[in-house]
TIMAR-879849 format. One record per residue (C-alpha): x, y, z. Coordinates in steps of 0.5 Angstrom, whole numbers, padded with zeros to 4 digits, always signed. Example, Ala and Ser with C-alpha at 12.3 -4.5 7.8 and 13.67 -1.06 7.14 Angstrom:
residues 2
+0025-0009+0016;+0027-0002+0014;
***
This chain:
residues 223
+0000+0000+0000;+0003+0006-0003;-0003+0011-0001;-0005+0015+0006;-0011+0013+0010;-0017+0018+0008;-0020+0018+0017;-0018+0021+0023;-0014+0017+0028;-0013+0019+0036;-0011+0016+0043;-0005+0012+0040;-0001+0008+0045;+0005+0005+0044;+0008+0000+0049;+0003+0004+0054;+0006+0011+0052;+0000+0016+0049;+0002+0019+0043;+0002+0026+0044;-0001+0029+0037;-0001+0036+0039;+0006+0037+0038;+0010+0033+0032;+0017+0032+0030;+0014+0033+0023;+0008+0034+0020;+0005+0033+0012;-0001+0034+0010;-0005+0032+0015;-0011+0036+0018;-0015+0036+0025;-0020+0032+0025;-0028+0034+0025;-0033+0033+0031;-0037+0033+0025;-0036+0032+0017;-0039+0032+0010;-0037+0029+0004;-0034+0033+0000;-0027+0037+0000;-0024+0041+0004;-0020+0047+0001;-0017+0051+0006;-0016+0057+0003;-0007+0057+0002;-0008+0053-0004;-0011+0048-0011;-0011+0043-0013;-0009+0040-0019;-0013+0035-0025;-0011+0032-0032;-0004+0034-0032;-0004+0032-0040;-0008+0038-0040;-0016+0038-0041;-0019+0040-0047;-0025+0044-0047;-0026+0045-0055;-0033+0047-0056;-0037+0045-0052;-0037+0042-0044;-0042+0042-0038;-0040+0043-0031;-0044+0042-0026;-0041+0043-0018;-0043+0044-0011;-0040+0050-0006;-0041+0051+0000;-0036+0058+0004;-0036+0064+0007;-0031+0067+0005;-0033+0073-0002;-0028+0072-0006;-0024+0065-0009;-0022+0061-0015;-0026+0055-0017;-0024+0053-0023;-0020+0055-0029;-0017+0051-0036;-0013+0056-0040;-0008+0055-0045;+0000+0058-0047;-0005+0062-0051;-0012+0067-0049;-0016+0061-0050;-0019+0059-0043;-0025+0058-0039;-0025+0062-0031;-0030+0060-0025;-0029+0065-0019;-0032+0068-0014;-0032+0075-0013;-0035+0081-0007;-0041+0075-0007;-0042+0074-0015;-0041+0069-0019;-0037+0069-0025;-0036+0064-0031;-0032+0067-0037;-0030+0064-0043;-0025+0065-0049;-0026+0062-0055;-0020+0066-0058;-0023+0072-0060;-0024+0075-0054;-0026+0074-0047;-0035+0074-0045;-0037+0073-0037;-0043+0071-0035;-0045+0074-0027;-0049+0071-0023;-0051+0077-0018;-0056+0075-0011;-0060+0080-0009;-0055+0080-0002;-0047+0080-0003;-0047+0075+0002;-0052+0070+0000;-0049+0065-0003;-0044+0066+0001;-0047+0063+0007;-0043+0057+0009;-0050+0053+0005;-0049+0048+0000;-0051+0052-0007;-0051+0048-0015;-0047+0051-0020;-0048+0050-0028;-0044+0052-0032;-0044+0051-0040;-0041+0053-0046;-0044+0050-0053;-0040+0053-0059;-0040+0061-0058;-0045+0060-0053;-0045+0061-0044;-0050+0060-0039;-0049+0060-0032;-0054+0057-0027;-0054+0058-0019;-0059+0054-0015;-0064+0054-0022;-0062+0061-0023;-0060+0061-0030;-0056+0067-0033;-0054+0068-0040;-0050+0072-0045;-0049+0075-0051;-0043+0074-0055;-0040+0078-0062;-0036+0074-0063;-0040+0068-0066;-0035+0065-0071;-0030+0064-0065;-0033+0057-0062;-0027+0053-0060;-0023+0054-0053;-0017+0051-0055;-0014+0050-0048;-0009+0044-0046;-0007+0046-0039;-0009+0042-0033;-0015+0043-0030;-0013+0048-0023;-0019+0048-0018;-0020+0053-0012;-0014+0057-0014;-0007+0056-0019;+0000+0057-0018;+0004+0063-0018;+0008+0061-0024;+0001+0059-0028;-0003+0064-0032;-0010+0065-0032;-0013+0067-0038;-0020+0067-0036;-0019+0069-0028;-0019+0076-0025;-0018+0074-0018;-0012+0070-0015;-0015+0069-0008;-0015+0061-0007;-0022+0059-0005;-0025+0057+0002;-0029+0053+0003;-0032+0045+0001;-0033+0044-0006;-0036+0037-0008;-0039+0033-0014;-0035+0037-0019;-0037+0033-0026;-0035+0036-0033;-0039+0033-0039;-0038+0033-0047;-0043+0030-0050;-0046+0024-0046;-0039+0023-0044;-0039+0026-0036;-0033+0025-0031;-0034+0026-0024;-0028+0029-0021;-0024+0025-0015;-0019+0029-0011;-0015+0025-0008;-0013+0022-0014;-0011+0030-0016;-0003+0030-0019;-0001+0036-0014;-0005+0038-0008;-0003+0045-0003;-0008+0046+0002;-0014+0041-0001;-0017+0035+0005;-0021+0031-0001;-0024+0027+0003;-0028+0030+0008;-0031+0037+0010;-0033+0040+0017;-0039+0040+0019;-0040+0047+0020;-0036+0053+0019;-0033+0055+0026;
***
């Protein structure tokens, strides 16, 4: 076995002599453990994670669908972007939500604005679709569906070949399709990315590179 163990372990003794977890020699990617704990994954807001390092091509057409859940007004869910301006940008910024795309002509947004800043924002699960068909982008929150006008309807394709980055990137990474650059904090669970009738459920322990990212649990609550 190669892999870490996704639980919570307490009260270890060896040869009658408790262990003391409070204070480690050394630490890595382990996080306290929850009174109470949701499915879904735990993004604590230093970091990304990181999916499909051969690069996630969007072309013309993907369905993204994805639960969040914070209360924190501003971070990155997710971004595909290419060496070129190709890209697609999920974020959320003073309690909007925004999904941009470009298809190389130029970049159109799509904002889901609440009658409250805070209102998505209020540590409850909330559903989010994101779609993109040709030239063509809607965003749908909690049934809310928003869409846009784009000129640019000869440019249909997003040409993108980098990996998938979700509630944040690295500093060396560009972004096309992201004005913020605040990690998100937070849960995020079921993130699916559909073409046509092939849908791939997202499974973040199996990520390439993952900072500041718990994949198998949630808090129950925010404290």
């Amino acid at each position: 076995v190669t892999h870490s163990i996704p639980a919570c372990i307490g009260s270890m003794t060896i040869n009658s002599k408790q262990l003391d977890n409070e204070s480690p020699v050394s630490i890595f990617a382990v996080n306290k453990c929850y009174v109470t704990a949701q499915d879904g994954t735990f993004f604590d807001g230093s970091g990304f994670a990181a999916l499909v390092r051969e690069g996630y091509k969007v072309r013309s057409d993907v369905n993204i669908t994805l639960e969040f859940r914070t209360t924190v007004v501003h971070g990155v869910l997710l971004g595909v972007s290419s060496a070129k301006v190709d890209a697609i940008g999920l974020e959320i910024v003073n309690g909007k939500v925004l999904f941009h795309v470009n298809n190389g002509a130029g970049r159109i947004t799509a904002t889901y604005e609440p009658r409250g800043t805070n209102s998505l924002c209020d540590g409850k699960w909330h559903k989010l679709q994101a779609n993109k068909s040709k030239h063509r982008i809607s965003l749908i929150i909690d049934g809310n569906v928003v869409q846009t006008d784009n000129p640019y309807t000869q440019s249909t394709s997003a040409d993108t070949n980098n990996p998938i980055y979700v509630g944040g990137y690295p500093a060396d990474v560009k972004q096309n399709c992201l004005t913020s650059k605040s990690s998100f904090h937070g849960c995020l669970r079921n993130l699916v990315l559909t073409k046509g009738q092939q849908a791939e459920l997202f499974d973040f322990s199996r990520a390439f590179d993952l900072r500041g990212v718990f994949p198998h649990s949630c808090p129950g609550a925010e404290h």
